[in-house]
Steps between C-alpha positions, in 0.01 A plus 500: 500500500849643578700400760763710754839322410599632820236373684576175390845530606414574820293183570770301420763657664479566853654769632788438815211528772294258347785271523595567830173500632411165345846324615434662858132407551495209315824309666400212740727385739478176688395578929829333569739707295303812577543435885892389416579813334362717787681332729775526308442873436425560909802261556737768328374822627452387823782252575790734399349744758472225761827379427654821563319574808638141676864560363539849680286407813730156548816818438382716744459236771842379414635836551306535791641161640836611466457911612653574808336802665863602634610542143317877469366395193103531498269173491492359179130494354384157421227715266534427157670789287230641313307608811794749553343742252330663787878627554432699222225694625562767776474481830217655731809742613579617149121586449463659821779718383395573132429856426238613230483323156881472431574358830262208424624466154877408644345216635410339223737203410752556272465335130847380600427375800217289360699365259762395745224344676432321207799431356624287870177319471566398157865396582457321821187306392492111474409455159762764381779301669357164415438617108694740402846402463391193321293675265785726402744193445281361304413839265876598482654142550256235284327757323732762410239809539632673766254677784354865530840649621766338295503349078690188439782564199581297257795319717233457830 
């Protein structure tokens, strides 16, 4: 009787998939730390979102508190930012006044433009002020690593 050496092999060793599949399907999890870590997880993606949303509403009533309509200046918008990305988008006026397939093409937003959008959101959100500069001083300052942007040399 002669035996595949191969075959043998193979039902000893299993093969990444196996492995994965057996770690994934096999893994039991007590109900309270599978509850904690979706809370945790909804916590997260959720309260960063939420805590944005209350910082610029509470900014835009303060502004509106202290606007005088005298001033010329227009009504400050107690809307959080990101709902300004309708700005982007043209009017009713600039479609009514697009001409054939070109004309409707300039109305597209600009890459630019969307990544000026994005790149004010980034900068004036919470967690960016609240994280960022700390982060950095501790890269370039405790751990000597540096950031995306800049390399720390051999004298800091």
């Amino acid at each position: 009787m002669s035996t595949n050496p191969d075959a043998t092999t193979k039902r000893h060793h299993k093969t990444r998939e196996e492995e994965a599949d057996r770690c994934l399907n096999h893994t039991t999890y007590t109900p309270g730390s599978a509850v904690l870590t979706v809370l945790v997880f909804l916590g997260v993606i959720f309260g960063v979102n939420i805590t944005q949303h209350v910082v610029e509403v509470r900014q835009g009533m303060a502004a509106r508190a202290t606007w005088d309509p005298k001033s010329g200046q227009p009504e400050p918008s107690i809307l959080p930012k990101i709902y300004h990305v309708v700005d982007l988008f043209p009017t009713s006026q600039q479609m009514k006044e697009a001409q054939g397939f070109w004309g409707y093409w300039k109305l597209i937003p600009s890459t630019e433009s969307i990544d000026e959008f994005e790149t004010s959101l980034k900068e004036d959100s919470v967690l960016t002020q609240a994280l960022l500069s700390p982060a950095q001083s501790i890269l370039t300052g405790d751990l000597g690593v540096g950031n995306e942007k800049a390399y720390c040399g051999q004298t800091g």
